[in-house]
ROMAR-22232 format. One line per 10 residues: number of its first residue (from 0); for each residue z, x, y of N, C-alpha, C, O, CB. Coordinates in steps of 0.05 Angstrom, whole numbers, plus 5000, padded with zeros to 4 digits. Each point is the difference from the previous one (the first is absolute). Glycine has a CB too. Layout:
BEGIN
NUM = Z/X/Y/Z/X/Y/Z/X/Y/Z/X/Y/Z/X/Y ~ ... $
end
This chain:
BEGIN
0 = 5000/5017/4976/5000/4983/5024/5000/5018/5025/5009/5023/5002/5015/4940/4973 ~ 4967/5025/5038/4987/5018/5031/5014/4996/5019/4990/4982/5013/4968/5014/4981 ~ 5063/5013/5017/5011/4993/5027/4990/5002/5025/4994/5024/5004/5034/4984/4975 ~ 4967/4978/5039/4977/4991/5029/5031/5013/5017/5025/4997/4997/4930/4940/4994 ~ 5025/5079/5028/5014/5019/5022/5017/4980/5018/4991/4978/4996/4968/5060/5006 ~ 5060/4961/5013/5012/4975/5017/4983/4994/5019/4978/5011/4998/5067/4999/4998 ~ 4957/4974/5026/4981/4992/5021/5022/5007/5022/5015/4981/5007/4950/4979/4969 ~ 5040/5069/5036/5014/5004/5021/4979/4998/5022/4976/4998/5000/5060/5029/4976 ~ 4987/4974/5046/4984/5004/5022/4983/5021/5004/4977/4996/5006/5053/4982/5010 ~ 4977/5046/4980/4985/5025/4998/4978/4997/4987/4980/5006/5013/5056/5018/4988 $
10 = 4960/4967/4972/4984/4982/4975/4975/4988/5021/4978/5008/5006/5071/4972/4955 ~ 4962/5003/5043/4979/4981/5027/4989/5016/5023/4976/4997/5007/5052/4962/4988 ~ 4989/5058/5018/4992/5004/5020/4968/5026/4995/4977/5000/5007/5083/4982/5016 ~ 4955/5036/4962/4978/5019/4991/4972/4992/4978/4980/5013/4996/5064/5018/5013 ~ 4963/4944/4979/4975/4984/4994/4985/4988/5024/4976/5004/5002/5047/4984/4955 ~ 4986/5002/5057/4988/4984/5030/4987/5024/5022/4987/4994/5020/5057/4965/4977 ~ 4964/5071/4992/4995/5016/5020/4974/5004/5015/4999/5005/5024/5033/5011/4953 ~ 4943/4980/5003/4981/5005/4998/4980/4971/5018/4979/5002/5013/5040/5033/4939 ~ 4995/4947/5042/4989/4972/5006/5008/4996/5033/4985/4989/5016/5023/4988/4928 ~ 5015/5034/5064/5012/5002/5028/4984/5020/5009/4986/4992/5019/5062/4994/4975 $
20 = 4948/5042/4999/4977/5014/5013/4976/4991/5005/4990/5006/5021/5028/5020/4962 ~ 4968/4957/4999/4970/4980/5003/5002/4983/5025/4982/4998/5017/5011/4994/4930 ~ 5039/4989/5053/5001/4995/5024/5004/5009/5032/5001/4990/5022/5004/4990/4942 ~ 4998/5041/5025/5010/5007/5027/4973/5008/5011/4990/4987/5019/5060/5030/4970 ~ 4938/5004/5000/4979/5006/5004/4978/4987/5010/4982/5013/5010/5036/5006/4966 ~ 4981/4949/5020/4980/4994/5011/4992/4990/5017/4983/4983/4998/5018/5022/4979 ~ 5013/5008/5052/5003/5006/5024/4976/5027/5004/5005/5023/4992/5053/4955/5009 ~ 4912/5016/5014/4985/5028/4987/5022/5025/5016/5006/5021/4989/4929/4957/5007 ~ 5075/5016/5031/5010/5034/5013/5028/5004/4986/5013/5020/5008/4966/4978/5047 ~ 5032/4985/4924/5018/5012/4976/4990/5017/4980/5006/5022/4991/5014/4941/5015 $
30 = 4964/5019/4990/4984/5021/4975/4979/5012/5006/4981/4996/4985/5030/4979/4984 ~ 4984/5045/5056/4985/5024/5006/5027/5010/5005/5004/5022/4989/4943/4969/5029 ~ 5069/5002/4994/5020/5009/5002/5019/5017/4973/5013/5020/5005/4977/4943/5033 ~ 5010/5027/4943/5015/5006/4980/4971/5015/4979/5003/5012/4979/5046/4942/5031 ~ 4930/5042/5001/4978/5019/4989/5004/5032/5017/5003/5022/4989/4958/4930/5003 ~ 5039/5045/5027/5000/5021/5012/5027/5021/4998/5000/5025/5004/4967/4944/5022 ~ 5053/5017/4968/5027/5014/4988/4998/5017/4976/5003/5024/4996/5019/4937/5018 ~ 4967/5011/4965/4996/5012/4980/4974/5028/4997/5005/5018/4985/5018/4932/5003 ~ 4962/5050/5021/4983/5022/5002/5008/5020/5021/4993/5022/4993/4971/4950/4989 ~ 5044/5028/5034/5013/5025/5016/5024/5008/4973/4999/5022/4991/4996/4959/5075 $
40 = 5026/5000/4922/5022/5009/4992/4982/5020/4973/5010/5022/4996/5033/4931/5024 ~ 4936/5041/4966/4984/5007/4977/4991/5031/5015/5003/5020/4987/4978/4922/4989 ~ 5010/5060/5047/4990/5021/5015/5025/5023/5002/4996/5024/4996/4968/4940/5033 ~ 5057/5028/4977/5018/5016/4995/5010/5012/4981/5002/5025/4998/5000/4956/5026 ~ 5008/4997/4955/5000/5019/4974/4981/5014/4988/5008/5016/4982/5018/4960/5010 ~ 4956/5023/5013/4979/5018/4994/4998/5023/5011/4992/5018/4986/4990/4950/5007 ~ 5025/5038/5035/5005/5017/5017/5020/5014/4983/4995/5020/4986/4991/4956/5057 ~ 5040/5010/4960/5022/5016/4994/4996/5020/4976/5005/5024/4997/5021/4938/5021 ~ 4958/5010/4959/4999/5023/4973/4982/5023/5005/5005/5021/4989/5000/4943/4978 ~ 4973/5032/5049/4984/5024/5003/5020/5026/5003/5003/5019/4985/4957/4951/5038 $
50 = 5055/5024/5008/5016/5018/5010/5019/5010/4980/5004/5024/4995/4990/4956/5047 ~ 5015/5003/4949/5029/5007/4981/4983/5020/4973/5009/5021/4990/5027/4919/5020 ~ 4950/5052/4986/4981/5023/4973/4992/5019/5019/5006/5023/4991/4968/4943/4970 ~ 5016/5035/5061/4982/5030/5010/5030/5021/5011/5004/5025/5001/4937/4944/5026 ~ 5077/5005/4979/5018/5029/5006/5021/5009/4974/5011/5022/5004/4990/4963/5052 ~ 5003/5007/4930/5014/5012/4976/4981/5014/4983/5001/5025/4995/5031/4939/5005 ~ 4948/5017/4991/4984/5019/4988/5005/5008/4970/4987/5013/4984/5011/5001/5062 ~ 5030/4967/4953/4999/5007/4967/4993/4985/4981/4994/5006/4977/5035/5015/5033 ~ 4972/4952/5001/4997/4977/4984/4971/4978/5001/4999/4976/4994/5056/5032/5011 ~ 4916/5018/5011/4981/4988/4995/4991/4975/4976/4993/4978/5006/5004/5066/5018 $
60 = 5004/4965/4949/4992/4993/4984/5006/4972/4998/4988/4979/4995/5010/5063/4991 ~ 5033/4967/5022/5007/4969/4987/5001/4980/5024/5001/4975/4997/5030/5044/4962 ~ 4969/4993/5064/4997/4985/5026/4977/4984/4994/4999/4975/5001/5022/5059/5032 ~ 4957/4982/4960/4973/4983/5000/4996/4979/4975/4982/4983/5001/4996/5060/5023 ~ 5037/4958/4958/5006/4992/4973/5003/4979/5008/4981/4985/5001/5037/5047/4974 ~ 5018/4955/5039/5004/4983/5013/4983/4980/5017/4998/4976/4993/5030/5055/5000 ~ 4962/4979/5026/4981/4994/5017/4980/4983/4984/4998/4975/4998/5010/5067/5031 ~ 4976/4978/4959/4980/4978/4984/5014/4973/4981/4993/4977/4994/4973/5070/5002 ~ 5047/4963/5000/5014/4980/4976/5008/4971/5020/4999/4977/4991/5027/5069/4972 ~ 4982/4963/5068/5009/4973/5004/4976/4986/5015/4998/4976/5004/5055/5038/4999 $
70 = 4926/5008/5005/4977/4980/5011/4984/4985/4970/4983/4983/5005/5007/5054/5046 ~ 5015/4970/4924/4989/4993/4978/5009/4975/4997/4985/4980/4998/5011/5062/4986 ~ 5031/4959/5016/5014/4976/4991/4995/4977/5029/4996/4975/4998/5044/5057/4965 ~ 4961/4981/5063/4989/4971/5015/4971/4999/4997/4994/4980/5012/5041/5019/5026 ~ 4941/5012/4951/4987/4983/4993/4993/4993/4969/4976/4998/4994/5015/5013/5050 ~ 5026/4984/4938/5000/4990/4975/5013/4971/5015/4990/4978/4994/5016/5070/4965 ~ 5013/4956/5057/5020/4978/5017/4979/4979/5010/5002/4976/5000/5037/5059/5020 ~ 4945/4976/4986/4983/4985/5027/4974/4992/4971/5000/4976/5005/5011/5062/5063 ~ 4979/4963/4920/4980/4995/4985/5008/4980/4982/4987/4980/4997/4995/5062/5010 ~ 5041/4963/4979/5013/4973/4990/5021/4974/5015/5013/4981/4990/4981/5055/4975 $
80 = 5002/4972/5058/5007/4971/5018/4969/4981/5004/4977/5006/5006/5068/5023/5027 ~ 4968/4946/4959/4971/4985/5005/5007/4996/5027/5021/5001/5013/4964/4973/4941 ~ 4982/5019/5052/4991/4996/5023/5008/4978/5021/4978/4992/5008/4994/5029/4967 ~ 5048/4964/5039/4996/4979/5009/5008/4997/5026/5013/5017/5012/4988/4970/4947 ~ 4994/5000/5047/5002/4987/5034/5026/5011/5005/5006/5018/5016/4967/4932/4985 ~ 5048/5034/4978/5036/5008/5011/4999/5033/4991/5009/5012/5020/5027/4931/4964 ~ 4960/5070/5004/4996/5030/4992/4993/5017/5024/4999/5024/4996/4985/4963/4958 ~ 5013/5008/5062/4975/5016/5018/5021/5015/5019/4989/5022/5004/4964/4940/4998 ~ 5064/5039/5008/5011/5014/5008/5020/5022/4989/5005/5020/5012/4980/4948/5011 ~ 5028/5022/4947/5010/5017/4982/4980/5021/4985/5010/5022/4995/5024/4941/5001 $
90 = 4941/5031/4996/4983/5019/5002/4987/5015/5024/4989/5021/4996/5009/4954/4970 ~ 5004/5012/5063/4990/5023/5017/5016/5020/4997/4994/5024/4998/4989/4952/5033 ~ 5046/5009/4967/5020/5030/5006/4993/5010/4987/4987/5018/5009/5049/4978/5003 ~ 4964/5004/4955/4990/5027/4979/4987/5017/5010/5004/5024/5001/4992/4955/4967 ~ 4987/5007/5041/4968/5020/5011/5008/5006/5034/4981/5010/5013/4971/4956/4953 ~ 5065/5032/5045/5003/5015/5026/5024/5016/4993/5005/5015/5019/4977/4949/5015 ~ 5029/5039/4953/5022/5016/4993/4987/5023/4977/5009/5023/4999/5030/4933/5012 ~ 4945/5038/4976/4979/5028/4984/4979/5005/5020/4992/5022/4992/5009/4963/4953 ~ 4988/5011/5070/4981/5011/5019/5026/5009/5018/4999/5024/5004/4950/4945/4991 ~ 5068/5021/5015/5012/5024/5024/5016/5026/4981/5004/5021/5012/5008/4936/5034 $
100 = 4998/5041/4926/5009/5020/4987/4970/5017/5004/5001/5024/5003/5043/4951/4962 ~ 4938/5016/5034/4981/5023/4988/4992/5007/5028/5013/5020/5004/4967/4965/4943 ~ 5008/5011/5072/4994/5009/5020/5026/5012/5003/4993/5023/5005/4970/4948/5010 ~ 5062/5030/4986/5019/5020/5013/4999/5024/4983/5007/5022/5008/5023/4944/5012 ~ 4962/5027/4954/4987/5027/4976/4986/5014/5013/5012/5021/5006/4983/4958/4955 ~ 4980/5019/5049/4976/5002/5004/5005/5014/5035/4993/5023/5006/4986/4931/4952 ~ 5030/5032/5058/5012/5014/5018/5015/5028/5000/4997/5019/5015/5002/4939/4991 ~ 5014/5039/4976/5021/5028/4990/4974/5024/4991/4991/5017/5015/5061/4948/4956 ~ 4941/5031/5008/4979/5015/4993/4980/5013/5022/4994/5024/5000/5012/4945/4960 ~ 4984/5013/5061/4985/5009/5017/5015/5017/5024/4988/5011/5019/4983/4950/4965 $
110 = 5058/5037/5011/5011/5017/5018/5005/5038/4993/5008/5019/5013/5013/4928/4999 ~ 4968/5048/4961/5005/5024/4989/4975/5015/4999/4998/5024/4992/5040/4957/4983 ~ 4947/5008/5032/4967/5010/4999/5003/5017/5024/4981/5013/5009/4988/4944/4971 $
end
């Protein structure tokens, strides 16, 4: 026999999380707004990891290891979300948050040229 998790508030609230973001969002200067967060904030960590690997220097391998692995997994993320109208902003973020990680990659790199 299977015991069903309780229905706390916490329970509800972090199930609802996702559905309260849809709404909020669809206000459009909210959600360029919270686009534009999210891809500056993606631009940064990308930055940082660049920085944080070029100046230690010891832990290339696995820095980049990392790296790929989590842009892999947001788009395995993003390819198995279906497509729909209410979706569309939980998938932009995927995709503005892996395009500003990689351009802050890509930035880093070109500073070393």
């Amino acid at each position: 026999m299977v015991n069903k998790l309780q229905t706390t508030n916490l329970n509800r609230t972090f199930g609802q999380a996702l559905i309260r973001l849809e709404l909020w969002a669809v206000n459009p200067w909210r959600r360029y707004s919270l686009f534009l967060i999210i891809l500056l904030t993606g631009f940064l960590l990308g930055s940082a990891i660049g920085t944080i690997n070029g100046v230690l220097a010891l832990m290339d391998p696995i820095g980049a290891f990392f790296t790929v692995l989590i842009l892999e997994i947001m788009v395995r993320i993003r390819r198995r979300w279906p497509v729909d109208k209410r979706n569309g902003v939980i998938i932009s973020i995927i995709d503005l948050a892996r395009i500003g990680l990689l351009y802050g990659l890509l930035m880093e790199g070109f500073k070393l040229l």
